[in-house]
N, C-alpha and C positions, 0 to 999 in steps of 0.2 A: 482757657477761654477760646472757643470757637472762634476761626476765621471767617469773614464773613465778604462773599468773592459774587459780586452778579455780573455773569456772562450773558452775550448779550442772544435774544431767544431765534434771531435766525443766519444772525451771521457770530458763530461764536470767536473771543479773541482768542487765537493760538495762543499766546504767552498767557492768560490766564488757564485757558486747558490744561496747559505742559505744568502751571505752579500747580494746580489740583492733582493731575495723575503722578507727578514728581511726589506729592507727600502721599498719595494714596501707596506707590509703590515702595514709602518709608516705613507704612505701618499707621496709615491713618485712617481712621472712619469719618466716613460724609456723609451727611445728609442733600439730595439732589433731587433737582426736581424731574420729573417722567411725565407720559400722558399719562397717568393715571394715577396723581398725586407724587408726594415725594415719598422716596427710600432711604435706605441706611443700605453704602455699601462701604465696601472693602477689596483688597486686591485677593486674590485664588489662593496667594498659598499665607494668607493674614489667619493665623489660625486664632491670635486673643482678639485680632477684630470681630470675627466672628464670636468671639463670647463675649465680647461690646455689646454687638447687636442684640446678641440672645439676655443680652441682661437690660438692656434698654427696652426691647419688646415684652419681656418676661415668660420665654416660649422655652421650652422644651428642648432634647435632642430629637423628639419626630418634628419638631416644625421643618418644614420645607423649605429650604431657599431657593432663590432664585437666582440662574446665571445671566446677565443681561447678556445679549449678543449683538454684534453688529449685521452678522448675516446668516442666511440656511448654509453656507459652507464653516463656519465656523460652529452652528448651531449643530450643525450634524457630526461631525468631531466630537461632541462631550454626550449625547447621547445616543442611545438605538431604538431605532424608530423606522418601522416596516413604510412600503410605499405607500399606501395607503392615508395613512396618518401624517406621510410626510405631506401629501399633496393638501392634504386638509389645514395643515398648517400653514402651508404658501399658501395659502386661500384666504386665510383669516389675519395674517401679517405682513408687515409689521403691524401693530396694533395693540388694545389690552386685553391680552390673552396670554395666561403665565398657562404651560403645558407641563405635566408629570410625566418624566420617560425613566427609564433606566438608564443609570450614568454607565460612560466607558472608564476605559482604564486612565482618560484623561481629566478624568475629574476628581478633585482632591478627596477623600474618603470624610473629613472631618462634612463634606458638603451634603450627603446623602444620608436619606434616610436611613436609618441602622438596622434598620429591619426588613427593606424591601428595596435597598439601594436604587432610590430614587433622586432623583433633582429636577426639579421647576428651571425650565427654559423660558424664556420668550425674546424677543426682537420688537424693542419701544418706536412708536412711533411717536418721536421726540429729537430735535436739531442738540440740544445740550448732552442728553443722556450720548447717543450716539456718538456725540463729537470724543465725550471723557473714553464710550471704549475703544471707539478706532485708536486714540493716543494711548491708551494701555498698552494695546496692541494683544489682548486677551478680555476675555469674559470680565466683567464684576460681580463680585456671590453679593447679594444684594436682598432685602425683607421692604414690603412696605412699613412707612411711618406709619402704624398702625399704634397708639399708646395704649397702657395700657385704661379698662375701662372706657375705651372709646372705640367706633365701630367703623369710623374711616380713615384716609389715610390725613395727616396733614393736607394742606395745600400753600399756605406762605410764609414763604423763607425767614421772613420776621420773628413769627412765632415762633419756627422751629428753633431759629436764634437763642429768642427769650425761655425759651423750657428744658431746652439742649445744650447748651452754652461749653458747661463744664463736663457733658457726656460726649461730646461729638469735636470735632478736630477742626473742620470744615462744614460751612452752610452754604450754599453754593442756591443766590437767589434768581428766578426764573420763572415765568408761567409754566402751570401745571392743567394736566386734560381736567374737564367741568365732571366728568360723573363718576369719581368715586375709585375704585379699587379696582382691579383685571378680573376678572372673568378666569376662573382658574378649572382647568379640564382635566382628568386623569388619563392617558394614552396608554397607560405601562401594562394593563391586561389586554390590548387590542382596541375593544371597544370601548369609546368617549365615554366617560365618565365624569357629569357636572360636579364639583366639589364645592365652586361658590360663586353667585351670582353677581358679576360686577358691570364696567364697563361695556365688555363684549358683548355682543348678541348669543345669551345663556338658553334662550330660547331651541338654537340648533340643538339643543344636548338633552332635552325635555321631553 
C-alpha cells in the first residue's frame, strides 16, 4: 500500500522531503507531482524501479526517460549538448520541455536509449519536484503518469492513490501545471526536432 505524503506546494516541509528522498534512495518509486502533471520516478542507479515504471506505463526499452534536474550545471553533466542548443534550452527553462540529447558517461546505461544512447533531460518548473531533487542531491530517472489507454498525464494525487496504491511506494499529493504533458524536442542530431506536442510552446519547433 502506497504512502500517501502532501507536501506543502510552496513552502515544502524538509522533514517530509528527507522521508520521501530517504525511501526513494531505499529503492522506492513515487508517483510526484510536476508542472506538467505527475510522474513516476526513482533514484539513477534503481534499476527494478525502473522496470516498475516500465511495467506501470507498459513501454518498451526505446521508451525515453527522463532525468529531472535541478539546474543547467548538473543538466549539463549527464548530457552533450553543443552551444547552440544549450542556449536554446536556458531559453525555454525551467519549464515543460523534456529535451533528447546524448547521454555522457554519467548516465546509468539501463537509462538510454539502446540504440541511439539517448536520455530526455529537463529542469520542472515546480517548488515540490525541485525540492525532492535538490534533497537527492542527483537527477531523478523519472516517465510521465501517462496510463495505459490514456493520452495525458494524471493530475491528482488521490487518484493516482486509488489506481496505484499497490504498484507505487509513495503518492506525494500537490498541485500539478493545467495543460497536460511537456512538450518534448529532439536535440541529439543538431537540429530541433518536435516529437510531441505538450505544455511548451511546440510551435518554435514547426
Amino acid at each position: 500500500m502506497a504512502k500517501y505524503m502532501e507536501i506543502h506546494p510552496r513552502n515544502p516541509q524538509p522533514r517530509l522531503v528527507e522521508k520521501v528522498t530517504g525511501l526513494l534512495r531505499s529503492g522506492a518509486v513515487a508517483a510526484i507531482p510536476t508542472d506538467s502533471g505527475y510522474a513516476l520516478v526513482c533514484a539513477m542507479a534503481n534499476k527494478s524501479g525502473l522496470e516498475r515504471i516500465r511495467t506501470i506505463r507498459r513501454v518498451g526499452d526505446r521508451h525515453h526517460f527522463t532525468l529531472l534536474c535541478r539546474n543547467f550545471a548538473q543538466l549539463g553533466q549527464l548530457v552533450i549538448v553543443d552551444n547552440a542548443n544549450f542556449r536554446l534550452i536556458k531559453s525555454l527553462t525551467p519549464g515543460p520541455y523534456t529535451f533528447i540529447l546524448r547521454g555522457t558517461k554519467e548516465v546509468p546505461r539501463m537509462t538510454l536509449n539502446p540504440k541511439k544512447a539517448t536520455v530526455g533531460v529537463r529542469i520542472p518548473d515546480h517548488i515540490i519536484t525541485l525540492a525532492l531533487v535538490e534533497a537527492m542531491g542527483e537527477p531523478l530517472i523519472s516517465s510521465s503518469l501517462i496510463l495505459p489507454g490514456e493520452e495525458e498525464p494524471q493530475t491528482e494525487g488521490w487518484q493516482v492513490c486509488e489506481k496505484l496504491s499497490h504498484a507505487v511506494d509513495i503518492v506525494v499529493e500537490g498541485p500539478v501545471g493545467e495543460t497536460g504533458a511537456t512538450t518534448v524536442v529532439d536535440l541529439s542530431q543538431g537540429e530541433p526536432k518536435l516529437l510531441r506536442r505538450g505544455a511548451g510552446r511546440y510551435d518554435l519547433f514547426e
